[in-house]
N, C-alpha and C positions, 0 to 999 in steps of 0.2 A: 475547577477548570470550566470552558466554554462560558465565559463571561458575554466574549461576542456572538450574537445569532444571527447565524448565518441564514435564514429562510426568512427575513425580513416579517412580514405580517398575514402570512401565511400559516393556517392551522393545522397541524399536523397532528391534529385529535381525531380525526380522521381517521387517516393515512394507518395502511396495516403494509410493516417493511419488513422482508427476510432480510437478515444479513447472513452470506455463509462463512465461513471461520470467523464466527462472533468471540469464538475463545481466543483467537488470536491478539495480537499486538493492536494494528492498525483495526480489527472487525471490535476488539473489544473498545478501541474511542470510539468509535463509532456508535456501540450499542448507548453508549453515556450520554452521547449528546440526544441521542432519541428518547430516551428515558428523561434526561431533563425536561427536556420542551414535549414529554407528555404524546409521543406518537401511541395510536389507539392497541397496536399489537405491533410488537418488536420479538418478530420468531428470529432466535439463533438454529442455523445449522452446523453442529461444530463436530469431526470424529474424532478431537483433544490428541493428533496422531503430531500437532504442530503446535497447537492451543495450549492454552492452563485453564482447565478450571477454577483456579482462584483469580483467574482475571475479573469474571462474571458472577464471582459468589455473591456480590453485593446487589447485583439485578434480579436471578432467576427466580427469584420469590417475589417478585413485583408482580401484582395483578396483570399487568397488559406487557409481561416477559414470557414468553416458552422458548423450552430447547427442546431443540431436536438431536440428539445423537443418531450421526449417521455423516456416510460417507459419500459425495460426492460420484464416485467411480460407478455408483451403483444408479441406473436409473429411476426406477421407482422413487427412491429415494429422496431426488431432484422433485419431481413430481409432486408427491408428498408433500414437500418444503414450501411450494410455488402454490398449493392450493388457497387462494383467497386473496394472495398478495397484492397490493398494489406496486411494487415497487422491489427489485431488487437489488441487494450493495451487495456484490461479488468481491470476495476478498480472500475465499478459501484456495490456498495453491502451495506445491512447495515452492518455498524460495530458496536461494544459495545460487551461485553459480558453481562452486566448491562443490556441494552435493551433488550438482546436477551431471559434475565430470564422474564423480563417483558412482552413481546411480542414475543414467539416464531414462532407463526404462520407466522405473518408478516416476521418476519428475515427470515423464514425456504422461502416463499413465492418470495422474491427476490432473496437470494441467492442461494437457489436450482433451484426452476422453471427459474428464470430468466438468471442462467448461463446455464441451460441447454438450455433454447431460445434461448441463442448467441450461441452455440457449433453448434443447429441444422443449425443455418443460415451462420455461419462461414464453414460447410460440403457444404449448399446448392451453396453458391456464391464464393465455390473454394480460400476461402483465404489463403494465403501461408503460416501463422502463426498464433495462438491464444496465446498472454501470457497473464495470467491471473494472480490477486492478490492474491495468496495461502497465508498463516495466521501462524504463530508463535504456535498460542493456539490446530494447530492438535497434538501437543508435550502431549497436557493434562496431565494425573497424572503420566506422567514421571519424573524421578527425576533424572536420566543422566544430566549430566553435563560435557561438551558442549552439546548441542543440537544435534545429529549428523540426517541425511534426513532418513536415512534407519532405525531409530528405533524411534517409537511412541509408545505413552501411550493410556489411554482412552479417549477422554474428557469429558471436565468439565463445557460445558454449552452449549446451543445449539445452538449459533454462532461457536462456535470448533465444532459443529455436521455439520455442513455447510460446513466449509470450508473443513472438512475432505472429505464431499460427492464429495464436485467440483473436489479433484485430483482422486477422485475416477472415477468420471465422463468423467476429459479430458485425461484418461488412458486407457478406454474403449474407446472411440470414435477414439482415435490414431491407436486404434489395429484391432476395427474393418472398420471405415471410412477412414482411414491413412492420419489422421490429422497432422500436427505440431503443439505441445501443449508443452509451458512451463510454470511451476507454479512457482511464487516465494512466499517463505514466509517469509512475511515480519515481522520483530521485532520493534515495539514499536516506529513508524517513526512519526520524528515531524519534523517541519520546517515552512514558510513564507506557509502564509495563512490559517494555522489550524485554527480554529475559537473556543475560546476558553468559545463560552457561548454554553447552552444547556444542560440538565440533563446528559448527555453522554460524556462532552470534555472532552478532554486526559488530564493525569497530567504535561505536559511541558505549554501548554498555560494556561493553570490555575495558574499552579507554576508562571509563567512570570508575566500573570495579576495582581496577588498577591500584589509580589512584586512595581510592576508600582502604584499598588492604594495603597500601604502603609499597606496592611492587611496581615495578616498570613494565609497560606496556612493550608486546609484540607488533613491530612493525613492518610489512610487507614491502617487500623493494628500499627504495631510498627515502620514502615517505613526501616527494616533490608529486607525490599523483593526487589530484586534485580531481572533489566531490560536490555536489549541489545540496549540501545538508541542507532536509527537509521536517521541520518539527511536523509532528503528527496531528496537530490543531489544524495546519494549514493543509494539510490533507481531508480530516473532516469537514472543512470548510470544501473543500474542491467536489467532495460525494454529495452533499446537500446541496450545492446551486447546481450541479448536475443534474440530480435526480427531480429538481424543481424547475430548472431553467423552461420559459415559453417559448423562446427563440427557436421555432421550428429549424431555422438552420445552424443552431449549435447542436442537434440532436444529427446522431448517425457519425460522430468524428473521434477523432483524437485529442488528447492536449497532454501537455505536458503541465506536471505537478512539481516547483519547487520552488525556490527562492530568486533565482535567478542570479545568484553571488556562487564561487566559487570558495572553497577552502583546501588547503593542502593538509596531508596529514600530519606533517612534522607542524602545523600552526594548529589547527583542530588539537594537539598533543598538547602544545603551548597555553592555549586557551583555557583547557583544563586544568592544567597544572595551576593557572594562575588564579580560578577561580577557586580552586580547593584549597592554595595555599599552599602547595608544595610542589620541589623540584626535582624532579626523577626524569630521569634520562630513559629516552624509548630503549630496547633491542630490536635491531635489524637482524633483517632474514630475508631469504630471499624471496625474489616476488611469486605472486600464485598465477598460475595459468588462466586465462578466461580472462583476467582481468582488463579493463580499459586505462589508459592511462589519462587521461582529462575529461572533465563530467561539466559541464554546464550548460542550464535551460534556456531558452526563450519560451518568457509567460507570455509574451504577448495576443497569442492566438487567445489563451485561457481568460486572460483581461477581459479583450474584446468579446467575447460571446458567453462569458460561465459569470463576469463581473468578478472574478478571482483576483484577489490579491493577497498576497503573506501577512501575517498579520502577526506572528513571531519568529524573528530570525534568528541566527545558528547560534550565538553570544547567548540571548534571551533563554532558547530552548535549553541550553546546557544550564544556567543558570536555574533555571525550575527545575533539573534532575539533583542537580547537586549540594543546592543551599536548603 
């Protein structure tokens, strides 16, 4: 994987990157492409409480790999993590909107307190950049379509109360500690290594699972609710012209992370069926709370100032999970 490099001819033999939830989905692409292209130290911060350790087994014995076990919530900790860095990829959070109605406390707990841990420690140890994982769902009961940065809704559960606080948070600290702070938000990203068990898995590795075991897929509501399936390449690609971009005025903002194409889930269901080769009919159920009912981005801001563009769409991605 990462055939394309995204940091042009720039040397990232250098460059010493924390990533936090390196054990996760999206922190462990991440640690891959950095390991490829040979960055000088690639510290994982991971408390594996959301991560797998065999996502990273194939790294942390790499000369220029360390993990850090340890938890986010705790300051020190943060601290710790940020000593020497030049750069950090914020990726540690829980996610779910589902979890977050179940468990508010704990969601609000890591992802407020804990990104505001990393912001303080990211001011304290002088690091040159924070980008951090901004969220699709701060959109909440907008019904704009595309998605455009500069105009939100309310939200709709208290994982979107979160992710909302964070840009609120790395917007404040830029203005008054003169941080460099970029948010992406990211839309409905799947790819190699989402882990598809768990009350909380996303609907592509479920959907895949499915498939593979011969079962029909759980479908929420009518399945007519439509997503910006986002492969996780194209995400790695959105962290690295981020965290390298010179454009003084792409630094301090938002953008949004996806494809810019819409899918529904009765066609995303379709798609797979047809690249595995078989026909099994979803079950419906009813819909879940939180939920939004239409999902698509405008890259344009992302274009213009990150030079972002997709570079594998929702057909492609599925096709690399599944053949």
């Amino acid at each position: 994987m990462y055939e394309n490099k995204y940091h042009g001819n720039i040397d990232l033999s250098k460059l010493n990157i924390l990533v936090t939830g390196g054990g996760g989905f999206i922190g462990s692409n991440l640690v891959e492409y950095l390991v490829k292209y040979n960055v000088r130290k690639v510290r994982i911060l991971d408390n594996f409480s959301n991560g797998y350790r065999s996502n990273i087994e194939e790294f942390v014995s790499l000369p220029n790999v360390e993990l850090q076990e340890g938890d986010i919530r705790d300051l020190q900790t943060c601290q710790n993590a940020c000593i020497g860095m030049d750069y950090v990829l914020h990726q540690a959070a829980l996610g779910s909107v589902p979890r977050s109605i179940a468990d508010p406390i704990t969601t609000n707990e890591v992802n407020i307190n804990g990104f505001l841990n990393m912001l303080v420690a990211v001011r304290d140890h002088k690091v040159k950049r924070f980008i951090y994982a901004a969220s699709s769902s701060t959109y909440g009961d907008s019904k704009e379509l595309p998605k455009v940065e500069e105009r939100i809704g309310k939200p709709l559960s208290p994982y979107a109360v979160t992710k909302y606080i964070n840009e609120l948070y790395a917007d404040v600290f830029a203005k008054t500690y003169h941080l460099e702070t970029i948010g992406l938000r990211y839309f409905n990203v799947f790819g190699p290594r989402q882990s598809p068990n768990g009350a909380y898995a996303a609907v592509i590795p479920l959907f895949i699972k499915a498939v593979k075991e011969g079962k029909p897929a759980y479908i929420n509501g009518d399945g007519e609710q439509t997503r910006d399936f986002t492969f996780v390449e194209n995400v790695v690609q959105a962290n690295i012209k981020a965290m390298l971009v010179e454009n003084e005025g792409a630094v301090n903002q938002v953008y949004n992370v996806a494809c810019g194409e819409r899918v529904s889930l009765n066609q995303l269901w379709e798609n797979i069926n047809s690249i595995s080769g078989t026909k099994i009919d979803p079950v419906y159920r009813q819909a879940r709370d939180g939920d939004i009912k239409d999902s698509l981005a405008a890259i344009d801001k992302a274009n213009t100032y990150l030079k972002y563009s997709p570079t594998v769409k929702v057909k492609e991605g599925l096709r690399k999970l599944i053949i």
